[in-house]
N, C-alpha and C positions, 0 to 999 in steps of 0.2 A: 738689817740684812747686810752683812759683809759684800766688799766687791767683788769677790769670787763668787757668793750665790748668787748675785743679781743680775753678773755676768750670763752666770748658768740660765737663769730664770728670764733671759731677755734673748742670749740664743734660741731658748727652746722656742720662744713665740714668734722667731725669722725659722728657725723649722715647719713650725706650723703652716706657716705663710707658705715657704717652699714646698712644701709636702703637695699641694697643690696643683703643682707646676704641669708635671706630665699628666696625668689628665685630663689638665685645659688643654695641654698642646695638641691630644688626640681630637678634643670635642673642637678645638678650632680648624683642625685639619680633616673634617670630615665631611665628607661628600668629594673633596679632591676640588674646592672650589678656590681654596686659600692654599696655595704651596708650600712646602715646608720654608721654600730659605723667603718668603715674604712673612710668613708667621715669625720667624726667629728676624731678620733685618728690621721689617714693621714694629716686633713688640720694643725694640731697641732705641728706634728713632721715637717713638711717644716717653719710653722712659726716659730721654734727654731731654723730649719736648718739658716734661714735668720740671727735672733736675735745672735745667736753664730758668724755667719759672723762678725755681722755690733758689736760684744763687741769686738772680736779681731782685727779688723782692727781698729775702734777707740781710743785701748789699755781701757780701758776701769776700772775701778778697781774694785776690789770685793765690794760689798753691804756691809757698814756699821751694826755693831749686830743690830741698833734698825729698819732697813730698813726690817729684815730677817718676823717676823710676817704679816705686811701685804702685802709684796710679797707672803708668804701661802695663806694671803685669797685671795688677786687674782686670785690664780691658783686656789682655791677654788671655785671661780664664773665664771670667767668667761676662764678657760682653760677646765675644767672639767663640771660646772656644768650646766651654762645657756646652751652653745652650745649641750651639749651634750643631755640635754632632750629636748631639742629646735628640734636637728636631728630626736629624736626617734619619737617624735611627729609628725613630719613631713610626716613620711609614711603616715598618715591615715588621716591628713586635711590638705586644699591649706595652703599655703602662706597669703592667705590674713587674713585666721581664723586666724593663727597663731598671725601677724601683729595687728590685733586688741586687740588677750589677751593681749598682750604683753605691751599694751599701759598703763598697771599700773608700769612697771618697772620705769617710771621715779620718781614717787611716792615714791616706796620701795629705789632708791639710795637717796633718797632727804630724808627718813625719816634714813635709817642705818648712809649716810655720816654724817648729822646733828648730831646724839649721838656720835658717835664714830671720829668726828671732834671738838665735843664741838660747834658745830654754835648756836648763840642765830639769832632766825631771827622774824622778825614780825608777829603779831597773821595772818594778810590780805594775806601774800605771803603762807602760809598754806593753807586759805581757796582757795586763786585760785589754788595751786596745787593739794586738792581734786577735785575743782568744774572742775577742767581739765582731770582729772583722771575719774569722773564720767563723765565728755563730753564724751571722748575717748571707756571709755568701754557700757557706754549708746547705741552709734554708733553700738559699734561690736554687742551687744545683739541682736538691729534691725533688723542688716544688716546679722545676722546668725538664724536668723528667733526663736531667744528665745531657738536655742539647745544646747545642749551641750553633748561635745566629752569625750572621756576617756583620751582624749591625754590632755584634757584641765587641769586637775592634774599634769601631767607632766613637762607642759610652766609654772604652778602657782609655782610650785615650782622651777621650775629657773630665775623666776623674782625673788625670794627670796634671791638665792646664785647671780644672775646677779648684785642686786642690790649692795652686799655685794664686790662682784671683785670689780665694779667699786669705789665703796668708799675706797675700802683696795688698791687699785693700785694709787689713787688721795695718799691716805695720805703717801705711799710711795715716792709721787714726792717730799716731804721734804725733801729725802737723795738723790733719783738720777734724772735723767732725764726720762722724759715721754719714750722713745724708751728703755731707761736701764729699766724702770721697767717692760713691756713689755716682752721685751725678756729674763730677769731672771726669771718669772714667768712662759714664756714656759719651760725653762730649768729648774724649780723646779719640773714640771711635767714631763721633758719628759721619764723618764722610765716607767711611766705608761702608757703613748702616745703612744711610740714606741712600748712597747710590746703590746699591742691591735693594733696598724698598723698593725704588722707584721701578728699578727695571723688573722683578718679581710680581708686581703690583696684580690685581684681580681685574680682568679685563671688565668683567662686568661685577660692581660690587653690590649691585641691588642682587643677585642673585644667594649672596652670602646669609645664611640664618643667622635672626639674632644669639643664635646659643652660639654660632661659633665668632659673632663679633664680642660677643658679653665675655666667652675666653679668653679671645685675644685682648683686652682690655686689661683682664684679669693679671696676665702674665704680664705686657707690660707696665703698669701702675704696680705691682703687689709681690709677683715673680722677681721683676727686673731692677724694682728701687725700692719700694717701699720696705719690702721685707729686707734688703739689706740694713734699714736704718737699724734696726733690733739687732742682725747679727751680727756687724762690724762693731757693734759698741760691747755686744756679749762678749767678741774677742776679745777685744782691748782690755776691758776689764779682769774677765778670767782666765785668762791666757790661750793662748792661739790654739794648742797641744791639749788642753784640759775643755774648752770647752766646745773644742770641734768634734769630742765622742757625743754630745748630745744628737749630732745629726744620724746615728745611729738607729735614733725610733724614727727619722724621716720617712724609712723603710716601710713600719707598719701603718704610719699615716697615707704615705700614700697609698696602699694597698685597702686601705678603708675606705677612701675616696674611691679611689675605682673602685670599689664595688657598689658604690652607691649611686655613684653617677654616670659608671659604662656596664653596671652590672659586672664586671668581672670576676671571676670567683676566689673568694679567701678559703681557707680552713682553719678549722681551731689550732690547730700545729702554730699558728703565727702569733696568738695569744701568749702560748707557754715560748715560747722562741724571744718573744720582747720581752717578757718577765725577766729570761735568763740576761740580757740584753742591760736594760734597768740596772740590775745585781752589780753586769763588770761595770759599769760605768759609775757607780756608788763606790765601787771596791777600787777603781781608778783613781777618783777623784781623791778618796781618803789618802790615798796612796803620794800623791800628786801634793797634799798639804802638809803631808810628815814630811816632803821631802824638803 
């Protein structure tokens, strides 16, 4: 397998993992026992907890000076920014709204990575990552019956910084590894993590079900680091631009999960919607190797 499919084929399984994510956020936030900015601050400070493990035990060395910038924007998108208005959001619409706006972040990492990588890529592998980005969000408009939420400023503006982590953490993997960039980026936030854990904290935590600690777990071990290890390296390898359309079926995954585990409702329309989906990002990718 070539670097560019394995790239592919390692992205999709930090999609997976993300696919995940809002879901849990709803089953940890439910009952109103766990607040949203302790779910989002909490899941952060465990994934540094982890990330400080796994530096010290692999001895691990300090970040290089040119490594230190976009380790800030990492922690800039996606420690701070996507998650955390992605959480807020979340109070007031499902999982699946959320899932669909969200379906232009593949868009926004393919357009930030590509400048701020220098990628020259094909005029074609463009139009299919619009004409995917317009599949995707065409979908949600439908299937949200043309409304719109207040929360929906919220998620548009953390696809912005979302897109921004993910390409500042790719071009990090030039100086360390996918798991180092990762966990330096929890650890450049965590005093602000930690101090909103503490103050957020659940007054009484026996009161909290284990389904919504087994989520919060979820998100920080899986959401917050783990599944980055697979997609900072799918970057690096396949390029920033090429293999940030695979988060494009993150859409229909997560729309599977919720419905399996909040019951939320799907329809077949999402079946034939990710086929077409599949199609540009096949038709991208070829696009993207001629060039």
């Amino acid at each position: 397998m070539n670097p560019h499919s394995f790239g592919l084929f390692l992205g999709a399984i930090g999609v997976l993992i993300f696919s995940l994510t809002m879901p849990m956020t709803k089953i940890a936030m439910a009952g109103d026992v766990l607040s949203p900015w302790f779910v989002w601050a909490g899941r952060a400070v465990l994934a540094a907890v982890a990330g400080i493990a796994y530096l010290l035990t692999t001895r691990a060395p300090m970040p290089p000076r040119k490594a230190w910038l976009p380790l800030v924007g990492a922690t800039a998108g996606i420690v701070f920014g996507w998650p955390l208005l992605n959480t807020l959001a979340l109070q007031t619409v499902p999982s699946s709204h959320a899932a669909v706006v969200n379906g232009i972040l593949p868009l926004s990492t393919a357009v930030i990575g590509a400048w701020l990588n220098r990628e020259s890529l094909a005029r074609q592998f463009w139009w299919c990552a619009i004409a995917g980005t317009a599949l995707v969000c065409g979908y949600a408009w439908i299937r949200a019956h043309g409304e719109l939420h207040s929360a929906d400023a919220l998620m548009l503006v953390g696809v912005l910084l979302g897109g921004l982590g993910y390409a500042s953490g790719a071009i990090a993997t030039r100086y360390l590894t996918g798991p180092q960039v990762i966990s330096w980026a929890l650890i450049v936030g965590l005093p602000g993590t930690l101090a909103l854990a503490v103050w957020s904290a659940p007054a009484h935590p026996e009161s909290v079900s284990i389904s919504a600690w087994l989520a919060f777990v979820y998100l920080g071990l899986m959401s917050q680091w783990i599944g980055f290890f697979f997609w900072y390296r799918g970057l690096a390898l396949g390029g920033i631009a090429r293999v940030s359309q695979v988060q494009l079926m993150q859409l229909f995954f997560t729309l599977a999960f919720a419905a399996m585990l909040l019951r939320e409702s799907i329809e077949p329309a999402m079946f034939v919607v990710a086929l077409l989906t599949v199609v540009l990002i096949a038709i991208g990718r070829r696009a993207s190797q001629r060039r």
